[in-house]
C-alpha positions as CSV (number, residue, x, y, z in Angstrom):
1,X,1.0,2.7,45.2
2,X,3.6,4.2,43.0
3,X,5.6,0.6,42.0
4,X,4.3,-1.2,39.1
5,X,0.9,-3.2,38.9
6,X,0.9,-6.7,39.6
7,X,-1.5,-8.3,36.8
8,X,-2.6,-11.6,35.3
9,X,-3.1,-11.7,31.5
10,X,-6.2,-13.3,29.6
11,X,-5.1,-13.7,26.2
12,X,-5.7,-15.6,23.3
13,X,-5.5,-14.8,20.0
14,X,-3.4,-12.8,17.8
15,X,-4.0,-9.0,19.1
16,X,-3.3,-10.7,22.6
17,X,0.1,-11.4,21.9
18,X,1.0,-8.1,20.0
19,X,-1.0,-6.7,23.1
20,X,1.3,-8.6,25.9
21,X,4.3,-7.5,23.8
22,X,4.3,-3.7,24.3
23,X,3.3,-3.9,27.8
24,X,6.7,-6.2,28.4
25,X,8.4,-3.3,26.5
26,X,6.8,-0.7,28.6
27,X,8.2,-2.5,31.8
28,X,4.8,-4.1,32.4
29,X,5.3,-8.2,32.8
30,X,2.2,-10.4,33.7
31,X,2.8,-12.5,36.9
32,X,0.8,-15.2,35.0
33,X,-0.1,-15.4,31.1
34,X,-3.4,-17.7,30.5
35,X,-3.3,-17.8,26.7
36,X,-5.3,-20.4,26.2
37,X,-9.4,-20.4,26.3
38,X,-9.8,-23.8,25.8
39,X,-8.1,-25.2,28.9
40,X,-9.7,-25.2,32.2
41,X,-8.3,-21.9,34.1
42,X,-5.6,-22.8,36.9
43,X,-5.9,-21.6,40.1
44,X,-5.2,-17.7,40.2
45,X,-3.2,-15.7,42.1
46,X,-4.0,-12.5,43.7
47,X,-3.1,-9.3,41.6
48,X,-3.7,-5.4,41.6
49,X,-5.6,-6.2,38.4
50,X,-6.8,-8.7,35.6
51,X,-6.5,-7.6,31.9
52,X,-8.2,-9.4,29.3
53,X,-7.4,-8.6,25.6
54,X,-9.3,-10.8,23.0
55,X,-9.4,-13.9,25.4
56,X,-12.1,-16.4,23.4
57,X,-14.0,-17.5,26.9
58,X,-16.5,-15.2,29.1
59,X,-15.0,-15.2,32.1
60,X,-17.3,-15.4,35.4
61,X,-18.3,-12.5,37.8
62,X,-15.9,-14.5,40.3
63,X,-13.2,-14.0,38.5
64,X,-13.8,-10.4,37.1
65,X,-14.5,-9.3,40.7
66,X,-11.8,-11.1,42.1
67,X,-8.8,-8.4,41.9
68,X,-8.8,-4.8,44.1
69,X,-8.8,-2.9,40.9
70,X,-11.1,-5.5,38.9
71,X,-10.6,-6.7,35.4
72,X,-9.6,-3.9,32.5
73,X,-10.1,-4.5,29.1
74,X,-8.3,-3.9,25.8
75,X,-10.8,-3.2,23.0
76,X,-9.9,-2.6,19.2
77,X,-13.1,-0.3,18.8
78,X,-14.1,3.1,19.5
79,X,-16.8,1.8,22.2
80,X,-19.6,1.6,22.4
81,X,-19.2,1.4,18.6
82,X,-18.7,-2.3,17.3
83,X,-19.1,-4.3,20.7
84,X,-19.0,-7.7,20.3
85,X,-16.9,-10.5,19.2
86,X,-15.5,-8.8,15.5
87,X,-14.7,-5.2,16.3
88,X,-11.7,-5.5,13.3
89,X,-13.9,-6.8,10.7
90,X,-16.8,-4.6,12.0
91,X,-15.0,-1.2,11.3
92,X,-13.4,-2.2,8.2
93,X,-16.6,-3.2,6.8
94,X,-18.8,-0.3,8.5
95,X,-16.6,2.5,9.7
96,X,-14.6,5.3,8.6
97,X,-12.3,5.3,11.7
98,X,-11.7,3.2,14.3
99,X,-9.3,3.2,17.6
100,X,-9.0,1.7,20.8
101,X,-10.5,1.6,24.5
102,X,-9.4,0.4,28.2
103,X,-12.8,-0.3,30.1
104,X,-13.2,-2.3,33.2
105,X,-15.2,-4.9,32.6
106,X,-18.8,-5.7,34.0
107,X,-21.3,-8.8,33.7
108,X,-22.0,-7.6,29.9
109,X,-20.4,-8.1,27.4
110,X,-18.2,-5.0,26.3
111,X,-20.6,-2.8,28.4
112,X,-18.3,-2.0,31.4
113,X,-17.3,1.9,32.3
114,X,-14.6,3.4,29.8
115,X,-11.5,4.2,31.3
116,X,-9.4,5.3,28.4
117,X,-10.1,5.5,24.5
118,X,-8.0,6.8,21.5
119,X,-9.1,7.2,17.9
120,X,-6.1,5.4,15.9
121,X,-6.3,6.7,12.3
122,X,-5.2,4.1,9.7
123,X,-4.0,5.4,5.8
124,X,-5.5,4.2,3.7
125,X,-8.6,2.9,4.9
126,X,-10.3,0.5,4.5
127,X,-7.2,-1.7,5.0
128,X,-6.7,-5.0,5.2
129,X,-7.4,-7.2,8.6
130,X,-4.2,-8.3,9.7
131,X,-3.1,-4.9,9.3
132,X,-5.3,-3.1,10.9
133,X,-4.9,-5.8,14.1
134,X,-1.4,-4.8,13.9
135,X,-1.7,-1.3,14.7
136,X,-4.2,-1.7,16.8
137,X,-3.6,-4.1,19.0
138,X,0.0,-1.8,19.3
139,X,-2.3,0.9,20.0
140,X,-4.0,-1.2,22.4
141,X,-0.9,-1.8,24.3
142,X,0.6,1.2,24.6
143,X,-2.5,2.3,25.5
144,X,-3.1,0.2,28.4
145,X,0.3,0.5,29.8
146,X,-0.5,4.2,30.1
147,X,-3.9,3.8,32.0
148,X,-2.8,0.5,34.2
149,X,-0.6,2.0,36.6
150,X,-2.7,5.3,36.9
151,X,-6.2,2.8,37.3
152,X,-4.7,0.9,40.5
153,X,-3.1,4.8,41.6
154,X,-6.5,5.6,41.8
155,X,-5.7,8.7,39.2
156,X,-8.2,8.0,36.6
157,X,-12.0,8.5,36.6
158,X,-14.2,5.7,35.1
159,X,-17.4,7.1,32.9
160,X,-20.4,5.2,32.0
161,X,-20.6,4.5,28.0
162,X,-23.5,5.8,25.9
163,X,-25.9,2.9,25.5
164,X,-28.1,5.1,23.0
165,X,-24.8,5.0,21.0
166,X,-23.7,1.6,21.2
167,X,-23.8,-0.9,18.4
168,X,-22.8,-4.8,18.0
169,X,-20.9,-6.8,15.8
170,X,-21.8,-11.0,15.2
171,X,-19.6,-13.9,14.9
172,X,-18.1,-14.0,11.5
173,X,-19.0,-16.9,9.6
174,X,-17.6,-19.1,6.4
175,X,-21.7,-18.0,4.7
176,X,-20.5,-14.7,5.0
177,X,-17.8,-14.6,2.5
178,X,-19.8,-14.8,-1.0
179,X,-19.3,-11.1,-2.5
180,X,-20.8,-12.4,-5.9
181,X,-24.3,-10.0,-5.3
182,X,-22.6,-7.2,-3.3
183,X,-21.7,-3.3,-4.6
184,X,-17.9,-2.7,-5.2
185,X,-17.7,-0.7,-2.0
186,X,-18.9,-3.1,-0.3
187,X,-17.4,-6.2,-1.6
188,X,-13.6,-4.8,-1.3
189,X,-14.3,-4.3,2.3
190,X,-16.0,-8.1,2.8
191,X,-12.0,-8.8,0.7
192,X,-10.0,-7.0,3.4
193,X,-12.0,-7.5,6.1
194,X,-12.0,-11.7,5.9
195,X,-8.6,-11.4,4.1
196,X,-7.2,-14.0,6.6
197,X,-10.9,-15.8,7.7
198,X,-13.0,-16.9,6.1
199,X,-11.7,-15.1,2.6
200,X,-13.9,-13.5,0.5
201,X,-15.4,-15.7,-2.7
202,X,-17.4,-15.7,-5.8
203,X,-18.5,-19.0,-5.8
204,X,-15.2,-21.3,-4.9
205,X,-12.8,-18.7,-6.1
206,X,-11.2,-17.0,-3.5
207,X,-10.4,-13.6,-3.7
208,X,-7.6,-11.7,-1.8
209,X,-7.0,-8.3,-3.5
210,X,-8.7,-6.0,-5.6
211,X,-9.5,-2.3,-5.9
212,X,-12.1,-0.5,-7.7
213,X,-11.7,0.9,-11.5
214,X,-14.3,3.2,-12.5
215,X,-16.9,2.0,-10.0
216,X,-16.2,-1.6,-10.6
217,X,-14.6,-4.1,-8.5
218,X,-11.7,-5.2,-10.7
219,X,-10.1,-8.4,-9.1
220,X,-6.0,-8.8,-8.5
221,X,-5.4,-11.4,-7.5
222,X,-7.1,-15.0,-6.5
223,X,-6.9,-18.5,-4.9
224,X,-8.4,-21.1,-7.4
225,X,-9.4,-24.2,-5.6
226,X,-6.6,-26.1,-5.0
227,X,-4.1,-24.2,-6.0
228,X,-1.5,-21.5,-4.3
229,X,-2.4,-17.5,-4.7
230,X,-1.5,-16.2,-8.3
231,X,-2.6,-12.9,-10.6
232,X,-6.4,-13.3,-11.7
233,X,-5.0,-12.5,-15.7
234,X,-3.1,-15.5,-15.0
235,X,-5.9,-17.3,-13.3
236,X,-7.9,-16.5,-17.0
237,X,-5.4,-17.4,-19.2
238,X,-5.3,-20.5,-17.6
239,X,-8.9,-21.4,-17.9
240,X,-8.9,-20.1,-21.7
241,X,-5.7,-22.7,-21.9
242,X,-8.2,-25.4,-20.4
């Protein structure tokens, strides 16, 4: 097979759609988009391969199985670094690099047989969440629309991933955004890392930028409940006005 693959597209969130649109510039088009998790899945057609990037539903062995290539997956870590359902906030919280991998997906979750992976550096680092799901997920893509065609041309060996390596990320959660009792380092990584959910807080201030001054964490700016983003000196001379 030397023409394109035919593929259906699991898709979901954010990275999905930055995903989908570099493999439609790359001449890649899915013969069916299923972008939403929450919806019942319609009736699927057959296809050289499925490709799930960040879809928010496990999908059953039945449906994984069902292509002649299988189901390949676009993951924003370095597997089997940061598996799991936060690889983004994961690395910018834990890691000092990060990138992207295309593995073929098994009956555990983000355990499947690597088929690509690239280390995608990011200056500077830590950065902030949306950002790094920018460039990665464009990593992602371009990634994928390498390795898809060679995957269903049979030119690309699959390898087992290192299970003495591998490491797990948990759902984030609203209880995990309090950075009142946490180091500088590691309270400007909790800031970038939930900068679009569940934002970081000291009590019901929300903070979204900051940096560190002489090993402190020295707040930039804030959302004071009820109000719209402003400086944090303006957020102070306000209260002292109060």
């Amino acid at each position: 097979m030397k023409n394109k693959p035919s593929f259906v597209f699991f898709g979901s969130s954010p990275i999905s759609k930055i995903v989908l649109d570099v493999l439609r510039k790359n001449g890649l088009t899915p013969i069916l988009n299923i972008d939403s998790a929450k919806a019942p899945l319609p009736p699927l057609p057959d296809a050289d391969v499925y490709v799930v990037a960040s879809f928010g539903k496990i999908l059953p062995d039945s449906v994984i199985y069902k292509p002649k290539y299988k189901t390949l997956n676009v993951h924003p870590s370095l597997l089997p670094k940061l598996r799991g359902p936060a690889p983004i906030q994961g690395a910018i919280l834990e890691e000092e690099k990060t990138g992207v991998t295309i593995m073929r997906l098994d009956e555990k979750m983000d355990h499947g047989p690597i088929l690509a992976q690239r280390e995608v550096p990011i200056h500077p680092w830590p950065q902030k969440y949306e950002i790094v799901e920018q460039i990665l997920g464009e990593a992602g893509g371009k990634l994928l629309a390498e390795v898809m065609p060679k995957w269903v041309n049979k030119e690309i060996q699959e390898k087992p991933q290192d299970e003495n390596l591998a490491t797990y990320t948990k759902m984030i959660k609203k209880e995990n955004s309090d950075i009142s009792n946490d180091s500088p380092e590691k309270a400007l990584r909790k800031i970038l890392a939930y900068h679009t959910w569940p934002r970081a807080r000291i009590g019901k201030l929300i903070i979204t930028e900051a940096h560190i001054e002489a090993d402190k964490l020295v707040l930039d700016k804030v959302i004071p409940p009820g109000k719209k983003e402003m400086l944090y000196q303006d957020y102070l001379r306000g209260k002292k006005q109060n």
